[in-house]
C-alpha positions in Angstrom: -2.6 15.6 2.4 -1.3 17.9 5.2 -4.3 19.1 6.6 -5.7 17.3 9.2 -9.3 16.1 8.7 -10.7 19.3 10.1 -12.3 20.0 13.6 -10.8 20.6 16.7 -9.6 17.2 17.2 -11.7 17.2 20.6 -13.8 14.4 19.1 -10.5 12.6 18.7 -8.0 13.2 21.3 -4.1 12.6 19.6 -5.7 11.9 16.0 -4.1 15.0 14.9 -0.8 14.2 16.2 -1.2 10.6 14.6 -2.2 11.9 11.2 0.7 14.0 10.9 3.3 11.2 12.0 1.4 9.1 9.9 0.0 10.3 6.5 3.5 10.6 4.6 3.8 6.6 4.9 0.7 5.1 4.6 0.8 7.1 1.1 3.7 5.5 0.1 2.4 2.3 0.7 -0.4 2.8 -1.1 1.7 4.3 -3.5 4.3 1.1 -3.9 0.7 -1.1 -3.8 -1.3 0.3 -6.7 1.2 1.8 -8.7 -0.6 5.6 -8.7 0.4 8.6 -6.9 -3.2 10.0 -7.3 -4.9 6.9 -6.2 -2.8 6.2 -3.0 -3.8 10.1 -2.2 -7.4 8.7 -2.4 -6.6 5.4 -0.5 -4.7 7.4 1.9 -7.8 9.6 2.8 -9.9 7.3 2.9 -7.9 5.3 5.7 -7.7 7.6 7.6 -11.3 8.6 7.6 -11.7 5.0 8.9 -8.9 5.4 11.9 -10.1 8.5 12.6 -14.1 6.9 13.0 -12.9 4.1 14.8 -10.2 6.3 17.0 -11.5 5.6 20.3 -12.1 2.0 19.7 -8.5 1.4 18.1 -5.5 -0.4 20.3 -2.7 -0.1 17.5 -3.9 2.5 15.3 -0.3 2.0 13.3 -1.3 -1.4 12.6 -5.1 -0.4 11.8 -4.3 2.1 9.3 -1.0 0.0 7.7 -4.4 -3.0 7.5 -6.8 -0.7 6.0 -4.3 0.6 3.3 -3.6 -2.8 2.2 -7.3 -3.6 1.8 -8.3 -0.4 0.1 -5.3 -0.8 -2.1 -6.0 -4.6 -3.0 -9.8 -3.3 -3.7 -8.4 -0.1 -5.7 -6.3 -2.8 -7.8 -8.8 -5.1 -8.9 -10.8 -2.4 -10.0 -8.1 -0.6 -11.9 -7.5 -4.0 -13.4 -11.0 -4.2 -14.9 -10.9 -0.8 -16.1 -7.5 -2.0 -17.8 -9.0 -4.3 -20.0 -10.6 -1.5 -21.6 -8.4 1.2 -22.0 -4.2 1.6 -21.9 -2.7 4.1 -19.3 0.4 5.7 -19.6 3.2 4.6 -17.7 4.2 6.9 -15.0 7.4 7.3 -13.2 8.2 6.9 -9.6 11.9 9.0 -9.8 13.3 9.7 -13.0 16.1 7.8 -12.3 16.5 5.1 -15.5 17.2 2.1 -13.3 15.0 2.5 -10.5 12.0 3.3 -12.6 13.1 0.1 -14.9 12.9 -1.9 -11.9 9.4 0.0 -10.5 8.1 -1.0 -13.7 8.5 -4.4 -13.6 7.6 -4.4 -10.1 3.9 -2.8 -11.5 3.6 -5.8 -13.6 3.7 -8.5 -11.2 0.3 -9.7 -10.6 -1.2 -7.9 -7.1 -0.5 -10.6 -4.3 3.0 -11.2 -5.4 3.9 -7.3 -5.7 2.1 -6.7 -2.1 4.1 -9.4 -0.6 7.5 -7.6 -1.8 6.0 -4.5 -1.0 4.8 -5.3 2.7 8.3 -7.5 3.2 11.3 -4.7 1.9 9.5 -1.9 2.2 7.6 -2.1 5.2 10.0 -5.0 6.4 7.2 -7.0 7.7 7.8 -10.6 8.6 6.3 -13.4 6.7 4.2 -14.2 9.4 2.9 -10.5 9.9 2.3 -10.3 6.3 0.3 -13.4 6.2 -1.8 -12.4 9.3 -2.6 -8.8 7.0 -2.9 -10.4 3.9 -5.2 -13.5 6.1 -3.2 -16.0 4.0 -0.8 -18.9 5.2 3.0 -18.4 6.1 3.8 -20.3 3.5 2.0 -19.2 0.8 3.6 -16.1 1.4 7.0 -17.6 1.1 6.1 -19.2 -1.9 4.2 -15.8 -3.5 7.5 -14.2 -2.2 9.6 -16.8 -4.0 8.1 -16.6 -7.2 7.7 -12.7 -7.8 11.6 -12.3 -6.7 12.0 -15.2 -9.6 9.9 -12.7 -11.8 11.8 -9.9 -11.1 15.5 -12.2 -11.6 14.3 -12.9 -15.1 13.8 -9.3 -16.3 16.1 -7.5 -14.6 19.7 -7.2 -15.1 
C-alpha cells in the first residue's frame, strides 16, 4: 500500500502527498472495523480510488476518505457475515500479545454497529455527534449502542 495510485499526480494536484499522509490510518480503521488485515488492504484501496476520483470535487478529503472507509467496511462486514454462516475462519491475531488479542477478540464479536461505534469513538476519538452524522444515525442511539457494547465487553473481560 505504499505506492501511490500511479500517474504523475497531474490529474490530481496534492493526492500523492494525501495518500502518503493518509493510507497507514485509513487501513487501520478498516482494520479495527472488519476484523481482517487483508480486507482493510482491499477497503483501503478502494477508498482511495474514490478520493482520488472525486479529488477536485472534495472540501475535506480527511473526512471523505475516514466516510467512505466506514461504508466500505460496514458493506465488507455484512458480506463476510453471510459467507460466515457457511464456513468457520480462523481466528487471527492483531499483536501477539495474550491480553490485547483477548480483548480484540471479543471486540470482533460484537455485532458490527456496536463495534464501529467503539471503534470510531477510542480509536478515532470521534464525538458522539460526529459518529452519528458518519454512521447517519441519532446521537443517541449512538450513546445507547455505545452503552451496550462497553456492557458487552465488561462482562467478558476481566
Amino acid at each position: 500500500m505504499e505506492e501511490t495510485l500511479g500517474g504523475s499526480g497531474d490529474e490530481a494536484p496534492g493526492f500523492d502527498a494525501f495518500y502518503v499522509d493518509s493510507v497507514w490510518r485509513a487501513a487501520r480503521l478498516a482494520h479495527l472495523l472488519t476484523g481482517s488485515a487483508s480486507g482493510a488492504q482491499d477497503i483501503t484501496q478502494e477508498a482511495m480510488l474514490a478520493v482520488h476520483g472525486r479529488w477536485a470535487e472534495i472540501d475535506n478529503p480527511s473526512a471523505y476518505l475516514r466516510a467512505t472507509v466506514v461504508n466500505l467496511s460496514r458493506m465488507a462486514m455484512r458480506r463476510w457475515v453471510r459467507e460466515r454462516l457457511y464456513a468457520r475462519r480462523s481466528v487471527e491475531t492483531v499483536t501477539g500479545n495474550p491480553d490485547c488479542d483477548e480483548t480484540w477478540e471479543q471486540l470482533r464479536r460484537l455485532p458490527v454497529q456496536q463495534r464501529s461505534v467503539v471503534v470510531l469513538r477510542f480509536y478515532e476519538d470521534l464525538s458522539l455527534a460526529e459518529i452519528a452524522e458518519l454512521l447517519g444515525k441519532p446521537v443517541g442511539t449512538v450513546k445507547s449502542t455505545l452503552h451496550r457494547a462497553l456492557a458487552n465487553l465488561r462482562e467478558v473481560l476481566p
